[in-house]
Structures are given as C-alpha cells and as structure tokens.
N, C-alpha and C positions, 0 to 999 in steps of 0.2 A: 498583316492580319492580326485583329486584336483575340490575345488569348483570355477566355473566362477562364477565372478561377473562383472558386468554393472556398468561402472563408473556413467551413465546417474541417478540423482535424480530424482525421479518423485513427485510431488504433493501430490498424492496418490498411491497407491497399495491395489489393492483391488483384494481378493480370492473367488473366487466366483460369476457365471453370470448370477442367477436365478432373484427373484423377488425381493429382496434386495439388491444384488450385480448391477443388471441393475439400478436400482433406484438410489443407489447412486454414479454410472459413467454417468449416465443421467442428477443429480443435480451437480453433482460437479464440469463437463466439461463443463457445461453451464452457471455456474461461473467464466471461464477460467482458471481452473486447470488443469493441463496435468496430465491423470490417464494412469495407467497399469493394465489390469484387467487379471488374472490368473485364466485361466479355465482349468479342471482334462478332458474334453473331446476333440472334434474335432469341427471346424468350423460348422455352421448349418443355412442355410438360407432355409426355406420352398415353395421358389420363386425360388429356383431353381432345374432346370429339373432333374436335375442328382441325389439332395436330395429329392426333392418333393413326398410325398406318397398318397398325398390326391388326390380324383378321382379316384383313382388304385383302377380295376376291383379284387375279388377275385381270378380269374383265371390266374391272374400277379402271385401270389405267389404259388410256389410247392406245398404248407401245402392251399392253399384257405384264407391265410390272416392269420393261425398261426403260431407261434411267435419260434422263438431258442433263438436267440439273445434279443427277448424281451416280455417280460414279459406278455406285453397285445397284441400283433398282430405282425405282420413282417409292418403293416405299421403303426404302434403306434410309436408314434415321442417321446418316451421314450427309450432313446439305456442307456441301461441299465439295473437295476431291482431289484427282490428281490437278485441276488448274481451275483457278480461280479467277472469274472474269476480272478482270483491272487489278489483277494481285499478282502478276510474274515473277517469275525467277529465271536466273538462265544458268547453263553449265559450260565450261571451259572446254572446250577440241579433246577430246579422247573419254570426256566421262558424258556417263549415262546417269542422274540423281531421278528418282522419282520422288517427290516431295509431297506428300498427302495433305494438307489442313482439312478442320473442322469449323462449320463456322455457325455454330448454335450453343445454348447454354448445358455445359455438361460434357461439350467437345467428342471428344474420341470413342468416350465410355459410355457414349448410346448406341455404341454399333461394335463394340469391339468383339473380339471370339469369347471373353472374360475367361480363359484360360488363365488361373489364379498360382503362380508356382512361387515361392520363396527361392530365393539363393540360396546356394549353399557353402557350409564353410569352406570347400577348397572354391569357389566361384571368388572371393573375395582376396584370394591372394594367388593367382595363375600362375603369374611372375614364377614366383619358388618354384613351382614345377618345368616351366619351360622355357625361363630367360626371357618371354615374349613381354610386353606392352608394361602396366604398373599395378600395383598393387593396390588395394584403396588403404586410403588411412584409416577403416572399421575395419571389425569384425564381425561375423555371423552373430557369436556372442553378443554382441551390443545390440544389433540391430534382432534379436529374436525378440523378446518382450514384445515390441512394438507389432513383429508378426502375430503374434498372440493375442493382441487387440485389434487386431484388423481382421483376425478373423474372425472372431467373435461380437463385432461391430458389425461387418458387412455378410460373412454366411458366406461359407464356400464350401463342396460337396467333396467328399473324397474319400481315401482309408489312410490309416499309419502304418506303413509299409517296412520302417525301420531301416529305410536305405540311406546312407549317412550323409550322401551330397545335394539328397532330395529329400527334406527335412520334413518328418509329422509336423499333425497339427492340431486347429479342431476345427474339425469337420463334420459337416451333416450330411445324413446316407445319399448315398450316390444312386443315378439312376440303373438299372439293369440294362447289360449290352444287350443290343439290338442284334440282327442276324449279320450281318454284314461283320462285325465288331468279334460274334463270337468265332466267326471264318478268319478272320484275322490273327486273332488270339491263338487259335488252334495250330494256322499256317505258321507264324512266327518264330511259336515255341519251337518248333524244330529244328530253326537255325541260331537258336539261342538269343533271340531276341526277345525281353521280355515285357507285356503290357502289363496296364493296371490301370484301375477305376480312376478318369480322369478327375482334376481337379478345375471345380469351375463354379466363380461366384455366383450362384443360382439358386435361391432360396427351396430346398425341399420341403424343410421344417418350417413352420412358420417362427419367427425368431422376435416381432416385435407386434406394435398392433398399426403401427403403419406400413407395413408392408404385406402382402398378400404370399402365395406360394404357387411356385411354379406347378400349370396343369397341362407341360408339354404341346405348347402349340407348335413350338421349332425358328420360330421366328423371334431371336431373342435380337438380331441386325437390324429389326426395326422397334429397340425399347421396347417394355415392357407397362402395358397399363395398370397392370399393378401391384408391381415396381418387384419382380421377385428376382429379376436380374438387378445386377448392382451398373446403374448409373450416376454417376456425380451428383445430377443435381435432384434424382427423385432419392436416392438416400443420403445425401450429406448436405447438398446444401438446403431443400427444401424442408428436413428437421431443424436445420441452425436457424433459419428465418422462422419456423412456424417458434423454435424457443424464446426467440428474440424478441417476437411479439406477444410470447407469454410472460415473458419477465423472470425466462430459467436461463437468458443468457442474454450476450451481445446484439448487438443491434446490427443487422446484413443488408447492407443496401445494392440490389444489382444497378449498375451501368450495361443495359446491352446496346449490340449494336454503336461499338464503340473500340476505336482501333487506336492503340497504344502505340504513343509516338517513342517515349523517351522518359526516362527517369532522369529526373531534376534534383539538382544538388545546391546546397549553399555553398561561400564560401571556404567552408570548413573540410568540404568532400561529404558531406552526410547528406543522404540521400533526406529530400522532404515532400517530393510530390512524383505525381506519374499523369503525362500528357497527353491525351488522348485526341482523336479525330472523329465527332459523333459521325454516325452515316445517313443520321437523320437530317442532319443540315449543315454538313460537310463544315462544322465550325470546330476548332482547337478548345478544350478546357483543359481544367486541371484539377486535380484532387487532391488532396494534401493526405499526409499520413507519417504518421513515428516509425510505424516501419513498411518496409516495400517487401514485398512478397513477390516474384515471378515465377508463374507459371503456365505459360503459353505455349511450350512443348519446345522439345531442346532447341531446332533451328531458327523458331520463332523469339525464345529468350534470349538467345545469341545476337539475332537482329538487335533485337529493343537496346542490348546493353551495347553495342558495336557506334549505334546510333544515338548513345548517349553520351555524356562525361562530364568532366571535376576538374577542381582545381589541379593540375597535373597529370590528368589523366584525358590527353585528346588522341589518342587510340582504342577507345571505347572505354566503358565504364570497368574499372574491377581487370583491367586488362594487362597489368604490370607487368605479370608472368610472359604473354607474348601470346598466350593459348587460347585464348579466347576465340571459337570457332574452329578450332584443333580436333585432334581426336574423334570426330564423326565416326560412328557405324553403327551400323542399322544388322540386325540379325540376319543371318544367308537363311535365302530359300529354294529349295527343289523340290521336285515332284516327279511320280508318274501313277500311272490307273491302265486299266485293265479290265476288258470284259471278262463277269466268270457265268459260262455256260448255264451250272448248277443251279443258277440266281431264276433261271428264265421260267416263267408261268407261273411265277409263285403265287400262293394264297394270298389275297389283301386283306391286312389288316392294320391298325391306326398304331404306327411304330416311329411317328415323328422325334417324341425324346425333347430335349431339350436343344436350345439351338446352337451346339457343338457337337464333340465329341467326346463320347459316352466309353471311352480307354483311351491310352495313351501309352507309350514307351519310352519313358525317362533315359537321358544317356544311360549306357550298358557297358559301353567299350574301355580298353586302356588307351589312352593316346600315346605314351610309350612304346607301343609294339604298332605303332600305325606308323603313318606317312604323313598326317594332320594334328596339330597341337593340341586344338579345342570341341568339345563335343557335340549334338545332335539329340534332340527329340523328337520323336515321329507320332504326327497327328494322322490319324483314319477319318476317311468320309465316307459316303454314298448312302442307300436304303433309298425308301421310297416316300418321298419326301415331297407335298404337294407340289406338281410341276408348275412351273410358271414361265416367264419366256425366257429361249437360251437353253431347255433343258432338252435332253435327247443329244449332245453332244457327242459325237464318235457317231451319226447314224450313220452314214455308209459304210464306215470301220468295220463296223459293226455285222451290216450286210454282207460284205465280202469276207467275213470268217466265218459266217454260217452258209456261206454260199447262193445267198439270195440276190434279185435282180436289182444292182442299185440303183434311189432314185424311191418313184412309186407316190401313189397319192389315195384320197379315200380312204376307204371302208380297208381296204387290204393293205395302206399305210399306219394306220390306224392300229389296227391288230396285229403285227408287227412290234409296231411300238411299245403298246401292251405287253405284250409276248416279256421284252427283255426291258421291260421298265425297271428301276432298279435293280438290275443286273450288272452295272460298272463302279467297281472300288477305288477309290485310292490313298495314295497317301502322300502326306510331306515333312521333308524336313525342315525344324527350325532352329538353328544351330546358332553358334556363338563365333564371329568375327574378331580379327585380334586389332585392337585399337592404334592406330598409325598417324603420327602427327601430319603427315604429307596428305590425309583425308581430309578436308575441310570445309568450311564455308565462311566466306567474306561478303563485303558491302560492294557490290557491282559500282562500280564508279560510274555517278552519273546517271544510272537508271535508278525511276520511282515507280510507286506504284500511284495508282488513281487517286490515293491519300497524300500524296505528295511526300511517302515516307519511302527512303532509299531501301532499294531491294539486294536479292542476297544472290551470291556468285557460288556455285559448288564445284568442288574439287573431288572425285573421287574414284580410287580404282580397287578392282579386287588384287589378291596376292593370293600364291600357292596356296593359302594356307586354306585359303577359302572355296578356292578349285577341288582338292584334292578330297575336302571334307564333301561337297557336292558330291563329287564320283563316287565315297563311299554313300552318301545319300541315296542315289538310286541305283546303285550292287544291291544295296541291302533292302530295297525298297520291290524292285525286281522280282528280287530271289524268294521273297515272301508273297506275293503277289501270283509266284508263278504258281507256289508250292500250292496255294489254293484254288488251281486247276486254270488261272485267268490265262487269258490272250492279250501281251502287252499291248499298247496302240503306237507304241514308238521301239522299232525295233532293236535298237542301239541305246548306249548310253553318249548325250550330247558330248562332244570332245571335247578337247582341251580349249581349240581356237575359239569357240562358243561354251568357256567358262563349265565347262560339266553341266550346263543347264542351269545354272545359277541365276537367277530373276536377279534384274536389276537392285541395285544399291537403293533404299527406303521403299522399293516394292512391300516389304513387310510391315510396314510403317511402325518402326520400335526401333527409331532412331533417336541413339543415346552420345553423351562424353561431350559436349561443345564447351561446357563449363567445368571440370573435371575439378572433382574435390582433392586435395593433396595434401601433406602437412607442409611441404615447403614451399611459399606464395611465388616461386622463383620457379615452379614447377607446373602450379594448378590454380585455377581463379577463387575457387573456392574451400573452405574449410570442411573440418571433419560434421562440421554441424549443418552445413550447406548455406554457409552465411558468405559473401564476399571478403575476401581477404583483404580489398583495402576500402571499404564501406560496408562494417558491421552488420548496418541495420537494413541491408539490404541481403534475401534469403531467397534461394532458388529450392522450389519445390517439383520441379519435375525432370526428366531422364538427362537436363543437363549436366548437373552434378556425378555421372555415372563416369567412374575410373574405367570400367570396365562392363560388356555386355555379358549376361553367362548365357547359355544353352534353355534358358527360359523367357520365358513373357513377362519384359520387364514391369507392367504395372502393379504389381503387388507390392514389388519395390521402389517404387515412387511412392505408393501411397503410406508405405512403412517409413520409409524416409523424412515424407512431409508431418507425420504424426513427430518426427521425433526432432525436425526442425522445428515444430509447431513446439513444444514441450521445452527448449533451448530459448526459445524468443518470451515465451514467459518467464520463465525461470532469468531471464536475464530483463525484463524488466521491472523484476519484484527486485532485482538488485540495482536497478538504477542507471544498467548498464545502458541501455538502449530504450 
C-alpha cells in the first residue's frame, strides 16, 4: 500500500489531544512553533448545537439517557469506552484489564471528574519511606512552578489548607457543601477523618473572556458549553489555534479521525515523522516533524512506541531498558453507600453544584502503623440530582429496610420514590497502587486491529498491598456512613478472595508508568524531562512517563509535566539541540 506523505515539516507532531497532548500544543504554539496535532477521533466542540449534549432532557434519548455507543450515557461526552468496535485488546488467563479509550478531540478531559490535586512532596519519593517501587528522578520542588501555571492558566476551585503532602495553591472559591456533603463532614469528623473543599478544575470566577463560569447545571460528564469546566480542546487547544490564526502564535493544524501507526526514524535513530491510518479512507500518511510529541494515554503511547523502531532498536522504539510497557497501574477503587432515613421527604430545592464533588478527604492516615504501604482519598456522592435512567438504584433495598411491599408500580411507586429520592450516600476510595514490573502490557502476537495496527496483550494482578488498602477503604467508609444514621446495602466488607471489593485494574481509568522516567536509561525509557533516552527528540506527554501513581488524580500531573516538557523542547531548540 502506497504511503502519502506531506512534504510540509512541522515543529512538532504531536499524537494525541487529551490533557497532555492539549498542554503541549498550547505551550509550544505559543512559542511560535507550528504543531500538527493527530487525534484517533472526530472533531468535538461542546458549544456546538449539533454536538452539544449538555441541558438534553432524558426524554431526548430512546433509552432515557442510556448509552450504546457509550459507556456512561448517550449524553456522556465520552464516545468511546470500555471497547472499542474493531479496536480490541485482550488479557492473559488470570487478569482482569479494563482499558477505557476516548475517541474524540480533547480525549479523556471532556468527561473526566476534573478532580485537580498536585502531588505531593513525599508522593515523589515513596521508595524512602517503604522500600516499595522507585522514586522519580524530580522533585515536588521542580515540578511546583509549573503547578502554579496551571493553575492559574486553567482555574481550579478550592482553599489552602496548609497540609504538607496536599500542597496549596491558587485557587478560586469553592462551591458550598450541599446537604448530603454537610452529613458527611459532620459523620466523619467523629472518627477522625477529615474533609475539605474539594478541588476541581471548574471555573467559579470568571478567569478570561473566553471562557464563561460555571452556573451549576451538574453535568460537567457531558463538556461544558461554555467551557467553565477545563477540557483540552475548549481551553488549550482551541486558544492555540484561534492564536495561530491571529498571528500571537504558531500555526495548529488538526488531523482527526486519524489512527497513529508508528513513529518513523532515519538512519540516524532520530525520530522525523509519525504514520497514521485516516479512517476517512482507511489510507496510510505521514507527517513529518523536528520533534514528536506522544500523547495518546499511557497504554496507547506504549503501543505506538512498541510498534515502532530504529536503527537498533527492533524491541520497540526508546525500548533499551527492557521496560517499555512495565510498570502499569492504574489507581485502586472501592466503594460503599447507604440509605440515610433522615434524607427521606425532604424539601426540594435546586442543589445540583457542580458536576463533582463539592468535599473531599485527603489521605489522613500513617501508613507506618497500618498493614498498607500507600494511601487513599475518599470522594462523597448523592443529593438530588436530576434523575435520569438507572437512577433509584437499591429500590427494593431500599423497601425492605423500611418495610414496604417490594416491587409496586403507579401512583404508589411513584411516591415512594419521591418519598426517599435523594436519600442514598456514598463514598469512594481512590488510592494509590505500588508500581510492579510483572504489571504490564505487550504487543499481542499476531492480532490487529481493523487499522491493521497490532493490538496490546495485558498482564495484570493486584497485591496485598492493594487488598488490604481496599479493606481499609470500606472499614472507614462504613463506619462513617453508619455514624450518619445510614443502612449499609452491603452487609459485610467483600473478602479477601473477591480482592476487598477492589474494581478491577484501569476501572479507574488513571492508568499510569508504561514509559517510566528514570535517571538511568538501563532502568526507565524515559528522562527527567520526559524526552526518550535513546531518541531525544522524541517527548512523552501523558501518565506514561509516571515513576509512580500517588493517592491522587493523576491529571494535573500530566498537564504539569507536559508544560514543563513543553518549556525543555524549547529551551533545547533555541540551543540547537533538537
């Protein structure tokens, strides 16, 4: 098959439009480098009519708002999900991988929780404390500045709490807890578990004049029209192109709907182009570029580079070290919820919030005095939040703890309903995994996808360390729960054999470590600057680079990382170097 290629050089090339791939065509075209950015989905502005899903009544959709095409709702701005028609993957006899893609411009960061947290300095060196997994080669220190432009770039709500491994910031005022939130707070406190005003990229204040401010509809899962939640491509890339064609910056050209085969090397090992498969007319091109940029999300980057190679390197591109697809792990999650009596007939009133979680409970614990190495953060849900389909969950639970006849339909199901609408809480945790070379993901031998690009094989299992942290997950989740008068719906805590209730491995989708930065290339694929250790000019922008996962929601840290990869690749072609 003849491949086209573009004679046009670009600056960069960059695969990838979520929260690292936006960030660094945001940083780089704002340097006046002319980028190409290569996204596997279709154009996606949430500002517009024809894409727009947010406001959209239930009764707009056949199903009442659920999903075929996707995963979490027909109006969940996630077109994609857990499987992807003609895009498989498969997993080895004893694991369980749930693998998410996005497949639209802007990726992840049109639907994510936008829970905004920074690492913190003991996150950045574990190792010292527990002998477990590696250290990275930064420090909090190095990477703070960049937190401090990120914040003040993109707008994230919160207070400065002063607690050392949950680092202040700058933050715009936070919403006020909702009822459910202030029952929590109150229950908590008692067993020494402490919340606080979550943190969540959600514009209060209005911060530019193209952005608008959040007026609490609750539906931030389906983007935002205008744009007061932070998405890739309505705040970073859709300013770098509206600059580019003012002539305050680089020139942004999208490729959608365009599936990245493989990074292309000369002779030399220097990366100079990146292969794509349009899906408009299932034909190969090529794009050329001085530097390559990846950012397609850790297991996706891992693919591209596993599927590529150099002079010397036919084990994947940047692959010397061995690790290439190593160290996978994705954040542990558990849960539980709970009817609370107290809740039932309440007054209605319009307490939607924003579309999160309005507190939060930062790890608390020592790990020292525990049984689990690495710590937990507990997210709160519930309130009455416009129903749509799938809601009422636990109805008969429900019935037989108030001792009503289960079952039931009409007017007397109906008011029932009513009755304890917004009356079940819960919570979960999202903790932090200890990184394991024996976690993985490889190139499935032999199987392709509908692109005729070889597909990925996953390896992976939990460890004590992750059970045990579970268990403490819903003890603590429970006991708070209870203290607020609730009726658990699960009477036990799930056992050992069934993982403490542990969701599968990438259920959380903040799966990080495939590319892992190291100082010694005999150790990790990539540098302290998240460039490849044996092909410079090629720079990984998203959670593959991550040494380690901490107790938070890795995208702040992507997008801090790509700013200050973004800030390296300049700074090293004003020297010639690349």
């Amino acid at each position: 098959m003849q491949i086209k290629k573009n004679d046009k050089v670009y600056d960069a090339v960059i695969v990838g439009s979520g929260a690292g791939g936006g960030m660094a065509a945001n940083q780089l075209s704002k340097a006046g480098l002319n980028v190409a950015i290569i996204e596997a989905g279709p154009y996606f502005d949430p500002a517009d009519p024809a894409m727009k899903t947010q406001l959209r009544w239930p009764w707009e959709s056949p199903r009442r708002g659920a999903g075929t095409l996707r995963s979490f709702g027909d109006f969940h701005a996630g077109l994609g999900g857990w499987t992807v028609p003609g895009e498989p993957y498969s997993t080895v006899e004893g694991t369980k991988f749930d693998w998410y893609r996005t497949r639209l411009l802007g990726g992840r960061t049109n639907h994510w929780g936008r829970i905004s947290l920074r690492f913190g300095p003991n996150d950045f060196h574990g190792k010292d404390f527990d002998g477990l997994g590696e250290n990275w080669p930064i420090t909090y220190d190095e990477i703070k500045p960049y937190y401090d432009r990120l914040d003040k770039l993109v707008g994230v709500f919160g207070t400065n709490e002063g607690l050392f491994n949950h680092p202040d910031g700058y933050f715009l005022p936070p919403p006020k807890p909702r009822l459910h939130e202030l029952m929590t707070v109150k229950a908590a406190t008692k067993v020494g578990v402490p919340f606080y005003p979550g943190r969540l990229s959600m514009v209060t204040k209005r911060i530019n004049k193209d952005r608008g401010v959040c007026f609490y509809c609750g539906q931030c899962s389906r983007a935002c029209a205008v744009y007061a939640d932070f998405s890739a491509g309505t705040c970073l890339i859709f300013p770098a192109m509206k600059n580019g064609k003012d002539g305050k910056g680089g020139q942004v050209d999208l490729f959608v709907n365009s599936m990245a085969r493989e990074v292309i090397t000369d002779d030399s090992g220097k990366a100079t182009a990146v292969s794509y498969i349009s899906k408009d007319d299932r034909r190969e091109y090529q794009i050329k570029g001085k530097v390559i940029v990846l950012a397609a999300s850790a297991c996706e980057t891992a693919r591209l580079l596993l599927n590529s190679k150099a002079p010397g390197q036919t084990n994947g591109l940047g692959n010397g070290s061995g690790t290439l697809g190593r160290y996978l792990h994705d954040s542990t999650g558990a849960g539980a919820s709970a009817f609370i009596p107290s809740l039932m007939n309440r007054e209605r009133y319009n307490e939607d919030g924003v579309g999160g979680m309005h507190v939060y409970a930062p790890w608390w614990g020592d790990n020292k005095k525990l049984d689990f190495p690495r710590g937990y953060h507990l997210e709160v849900w519930g309130g009455m939040g416009m129903p749509s389909y799938g809601f009422g969950g636990g109805h008969k639970a429900i019935q037989k703890m108030l001792g009503y006849k289960p079952g039931g339909y009409g007017n007397p199901l109906m008011s029932e309903v009513k009755s304890y609408y917004g009356a079940v809480v819960g919570m979960a945790g999202r903790g932090e995994a200890v990184a394991l070379y024996d976690n993985y993901c490889e190139i499935d031998p032999g199987k392709v996808d509908q692109w005729g690009i070889p597909t990925l094989r996953f390896h992976y299992k939990w460890s004590d360390h992750e059970r045990l942290q579970a268990k403490h997950m819903h003890e603590t989740i429970r006991e708070i729960l209870v203290n607020m008068g609730g009726e658990l719906f699960d009477d036990e805590v799930p056992s050992y054999e069934n993982d403490h209730g542990l969701l599968p491995p990438g259920a959380i989708i903040h799966e990080v470590g495939t590319a892992r930065m190291h100082n010694d290339p005999k150790q990790g694929v990539t540098n302290k600057h998240s460039a490849l250790h044996e092909v410079p000019n090629v720079y990984l922008t998203d959670a593959s680079v991550f040494t380690s996962q901490a107790d938070k929601n890795p995208t702040w840290t992507i997008m801090a990382l790509a700013m200050r990869a973004s800030d390296h690749i300049i700074s090293e072609r004003k020297k010639m170097n690349i």
